[in-house]
C-alpha positions as CSV (number, residue, x, y, z in Angstrom):
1,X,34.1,7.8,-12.3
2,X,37.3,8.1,-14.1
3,X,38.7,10.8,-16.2
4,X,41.7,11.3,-17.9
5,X,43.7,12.3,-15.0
6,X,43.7,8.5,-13.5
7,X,43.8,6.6,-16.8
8,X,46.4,4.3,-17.5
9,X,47.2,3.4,-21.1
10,X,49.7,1.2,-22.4
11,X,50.5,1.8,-26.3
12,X,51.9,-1.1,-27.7
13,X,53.9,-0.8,-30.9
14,X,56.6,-2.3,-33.0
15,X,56.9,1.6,-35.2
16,X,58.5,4.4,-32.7
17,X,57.2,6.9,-34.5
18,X,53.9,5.5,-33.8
19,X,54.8,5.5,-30.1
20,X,56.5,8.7,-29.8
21,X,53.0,10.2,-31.1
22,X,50.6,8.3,-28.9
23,X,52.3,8.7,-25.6
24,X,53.0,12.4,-26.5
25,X,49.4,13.2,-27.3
26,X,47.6,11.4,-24.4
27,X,50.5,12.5,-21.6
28,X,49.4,15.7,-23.1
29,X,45.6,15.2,-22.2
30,X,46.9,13.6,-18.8
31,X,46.9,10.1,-19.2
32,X,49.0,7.8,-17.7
33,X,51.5,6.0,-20.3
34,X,53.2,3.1,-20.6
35,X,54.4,1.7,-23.8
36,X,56.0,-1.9,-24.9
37,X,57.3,-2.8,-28.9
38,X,55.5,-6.5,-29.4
39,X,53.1,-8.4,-27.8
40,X,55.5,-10.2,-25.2
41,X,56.8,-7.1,-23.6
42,X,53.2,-5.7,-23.5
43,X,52.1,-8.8,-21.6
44,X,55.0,-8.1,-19.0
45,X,54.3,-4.1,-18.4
46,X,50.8,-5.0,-18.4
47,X,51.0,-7.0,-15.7
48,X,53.2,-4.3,-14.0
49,X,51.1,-1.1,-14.4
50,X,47.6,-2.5,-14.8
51,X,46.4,-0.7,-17.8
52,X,42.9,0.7,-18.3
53,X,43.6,1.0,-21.8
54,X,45.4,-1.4,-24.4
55,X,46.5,0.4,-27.8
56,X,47.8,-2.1,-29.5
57,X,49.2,-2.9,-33.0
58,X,48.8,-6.3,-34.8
59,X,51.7,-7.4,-37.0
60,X,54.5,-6.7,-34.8
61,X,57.6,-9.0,-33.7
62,X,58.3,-11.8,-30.8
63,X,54.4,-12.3,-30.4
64,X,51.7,-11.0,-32.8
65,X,48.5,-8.4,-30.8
66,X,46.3,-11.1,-31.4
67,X,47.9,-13.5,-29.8
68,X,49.0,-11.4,-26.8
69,X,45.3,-10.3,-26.3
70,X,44.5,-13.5,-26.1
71,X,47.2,-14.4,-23.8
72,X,46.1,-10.8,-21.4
73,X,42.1,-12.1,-21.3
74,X,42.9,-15.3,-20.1
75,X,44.1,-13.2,-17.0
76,X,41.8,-12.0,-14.1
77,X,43.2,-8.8,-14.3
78,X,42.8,-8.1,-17.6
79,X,39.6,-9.2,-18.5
80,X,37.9,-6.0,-17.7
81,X,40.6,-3.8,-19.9
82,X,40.0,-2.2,-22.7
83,X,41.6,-3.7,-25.9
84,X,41.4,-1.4,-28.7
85,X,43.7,-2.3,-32.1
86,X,45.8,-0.4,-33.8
87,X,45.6,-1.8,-37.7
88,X,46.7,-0.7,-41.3
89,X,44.0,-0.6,-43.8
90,X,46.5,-2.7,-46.1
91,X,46.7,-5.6,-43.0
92,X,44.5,-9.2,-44.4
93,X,43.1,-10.3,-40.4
94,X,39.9,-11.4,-39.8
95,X,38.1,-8.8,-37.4
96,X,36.0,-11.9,-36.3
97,X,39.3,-13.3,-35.0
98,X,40.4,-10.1,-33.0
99,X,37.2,-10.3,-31.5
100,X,37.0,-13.7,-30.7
101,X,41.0,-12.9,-29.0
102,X,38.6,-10.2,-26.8
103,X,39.2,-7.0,-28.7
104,X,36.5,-4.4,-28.0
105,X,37.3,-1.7,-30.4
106,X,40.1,-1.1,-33.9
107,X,41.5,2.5,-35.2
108,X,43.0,2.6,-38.5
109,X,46.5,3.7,-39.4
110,X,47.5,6.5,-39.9
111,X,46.4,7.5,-36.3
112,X,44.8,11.5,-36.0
113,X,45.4,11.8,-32.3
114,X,42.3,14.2,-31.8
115,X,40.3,11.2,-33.1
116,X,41.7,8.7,-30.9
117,X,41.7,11.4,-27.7
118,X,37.5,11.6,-28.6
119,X,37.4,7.6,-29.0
120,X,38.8,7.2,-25.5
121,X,36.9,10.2,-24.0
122,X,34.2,8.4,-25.1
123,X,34.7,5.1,-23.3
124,X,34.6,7.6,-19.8
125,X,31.7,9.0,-20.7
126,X,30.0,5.4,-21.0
127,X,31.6,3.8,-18.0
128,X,30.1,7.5,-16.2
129,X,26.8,6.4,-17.4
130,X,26.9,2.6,-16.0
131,X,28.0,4.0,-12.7
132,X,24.3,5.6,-12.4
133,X,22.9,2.7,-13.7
134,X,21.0,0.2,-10.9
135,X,24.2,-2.1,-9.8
136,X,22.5,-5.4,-9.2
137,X,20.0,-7.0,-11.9
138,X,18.1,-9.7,-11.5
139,X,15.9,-11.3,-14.1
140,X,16.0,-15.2,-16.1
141,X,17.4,-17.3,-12.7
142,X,20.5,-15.1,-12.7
143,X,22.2,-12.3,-11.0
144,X,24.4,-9.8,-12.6
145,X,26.5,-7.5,-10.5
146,X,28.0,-4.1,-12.1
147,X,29.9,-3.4,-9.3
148,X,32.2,-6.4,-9.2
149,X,31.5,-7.4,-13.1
150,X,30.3,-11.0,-11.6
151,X,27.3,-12.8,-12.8
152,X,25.3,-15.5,-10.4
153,X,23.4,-18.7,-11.5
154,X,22.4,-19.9,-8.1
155,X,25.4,-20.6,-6.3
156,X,27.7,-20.9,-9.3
157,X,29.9,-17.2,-9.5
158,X,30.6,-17.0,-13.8
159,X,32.9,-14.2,-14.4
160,X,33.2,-12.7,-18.1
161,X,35.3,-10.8,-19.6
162,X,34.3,-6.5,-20.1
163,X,32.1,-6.3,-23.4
164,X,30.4,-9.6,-22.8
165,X,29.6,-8.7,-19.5
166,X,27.8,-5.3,-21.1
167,X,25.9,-6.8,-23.7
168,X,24.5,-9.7,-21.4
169,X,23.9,-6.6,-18.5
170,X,22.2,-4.1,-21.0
171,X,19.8,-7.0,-22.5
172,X,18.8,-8.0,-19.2
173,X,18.2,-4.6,-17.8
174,X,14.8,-4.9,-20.2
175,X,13.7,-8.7,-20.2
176,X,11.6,-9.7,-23.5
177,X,12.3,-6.8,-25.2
178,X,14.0,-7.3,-28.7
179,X,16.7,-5.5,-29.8
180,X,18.9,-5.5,-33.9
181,X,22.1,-5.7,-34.1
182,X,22.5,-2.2,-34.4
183,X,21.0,-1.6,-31.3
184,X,22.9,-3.7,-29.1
185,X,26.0,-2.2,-31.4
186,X,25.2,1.8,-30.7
187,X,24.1,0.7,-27.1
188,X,27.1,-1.6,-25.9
189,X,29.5,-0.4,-28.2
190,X,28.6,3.2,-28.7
191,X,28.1,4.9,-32.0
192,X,31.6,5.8,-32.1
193,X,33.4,2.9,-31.8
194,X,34.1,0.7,-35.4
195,X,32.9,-3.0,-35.3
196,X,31.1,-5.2,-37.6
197,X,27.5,-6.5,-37.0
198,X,28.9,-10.3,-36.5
199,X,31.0,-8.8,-33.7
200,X,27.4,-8.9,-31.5
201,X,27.3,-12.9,-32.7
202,X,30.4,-13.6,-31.8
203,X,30.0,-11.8,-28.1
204,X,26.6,-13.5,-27.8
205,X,27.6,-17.0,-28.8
206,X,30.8,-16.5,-25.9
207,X,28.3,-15.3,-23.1
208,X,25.9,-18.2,-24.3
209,X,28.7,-20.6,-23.2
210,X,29.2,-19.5,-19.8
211,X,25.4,-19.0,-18.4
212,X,24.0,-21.4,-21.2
213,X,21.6,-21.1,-24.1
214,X,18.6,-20.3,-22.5
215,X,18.7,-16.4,-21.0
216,X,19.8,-15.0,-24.7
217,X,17.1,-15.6,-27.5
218,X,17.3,-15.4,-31.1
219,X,15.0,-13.7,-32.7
220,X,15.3,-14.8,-36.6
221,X,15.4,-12.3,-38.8
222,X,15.5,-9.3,-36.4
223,X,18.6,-9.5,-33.2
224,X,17.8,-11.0,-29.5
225,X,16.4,-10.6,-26.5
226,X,16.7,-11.4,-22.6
227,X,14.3,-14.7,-22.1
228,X,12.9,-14.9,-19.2
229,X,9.4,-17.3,-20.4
């Protein structure tokens, strides 16, 4: 279980101000910080501290946040980070687009620390809760493995990135059973955390094209389920 006290975050940010306040507050609350000013240099102290946390703004200079978490989830080290943006109310991106990059979370500008300290608490308490959860499922011809984040289809190892790994974990943990949107939102997500209901298609439709389109049902009209008739 981690806590505070042996959590790395890297803030990412082109503002200093914005900076300045992040790695105050959350050096503060004992986190470990790191911080970078665009998307390139994030890449590079990423790879040096090995975040477990990615605040990162959007619009900034050299390379774009959407771009560089792109660039950090086509990494084996990073595809089990979390990714959580940093955005502007005023800022015109598609959130479908973030997503699809591998973002797992946004906060709006201007940032209220004590919020962001709770979002982040948060994320502990949930990876707390999958540390009691059974470690090995099995259930639709494959094999998921919390420990090591893998998932087996006969021989074949498919490794995916954090959330999708979650979502695919949690609806196979209760085979047949349907769940909404919401649901998987609250359950995967967590009731704190802002994303948009498409956020579960576009996650589904990803883990879909890594162990194929017959474990994950659509049910029209309602959500999906874990197939295993």
């Amino acid at each position: 279980m981690q806590t505070a006290a042996n959590y790395k975050v890297l803030v990412v940010d082109d503002d200093p101000d914005i900076v300045e306040l992040l790695q105050y507050n959350l050096a503060r609350e004992g986190y470990d910080v790191s911080v970078a000013d665009n998307g390139k240099k994030a890449i590079e102290v990423a790879q040096d501290t090995k975040p477990d946390v990615i605040l990162m703004d959007v619009m900034m200079p050299v390379l774009d946040g959407i771009a560089a978490c792109r660039q950090l989830r086509e990494m084996n080290d990073f595809r089990h980070t979390h990714i959580i943006f940093l955005t502007a109310r005023a800022e015109e991106f598609s959130e479908v687009a973030a997503f699809e990059a591998g973002a797992d979370d946004f906060i709006t500008k201007p940032i209220k620390p004590r919020a962001l300290l709770s979002r982040l608490a948060a994320y502990t308490r949930r990876e707390a809760q999958q540390d009691e959860q059974n470690q090995v499922i099995e259930a639709g011809g494959l094999r998921i493995d919390r420990d090591s984040f893998a998932v087996y289809k006969g021989d074949e190892k498919i490794t995916l990135p954090k959330k999708e790994f979650e979502l695919l974990a949690f609806l196979a943990t209760t085979p047949n059973k349907v769940y909404t949107r919401e649901e998987l939102l609250n359950n995967v997500w967590g009731n704190d955390v802002y994303v948009i209901a498409r956020t579960v298609d576009v996650h589904i439709r990803k883990v879909r094209e890594k162990i194929g389109e017959d474990n994950i049902k659509t049910i029209k009209g309602v959500g999906y389920k874990f197939n295993t008739d």
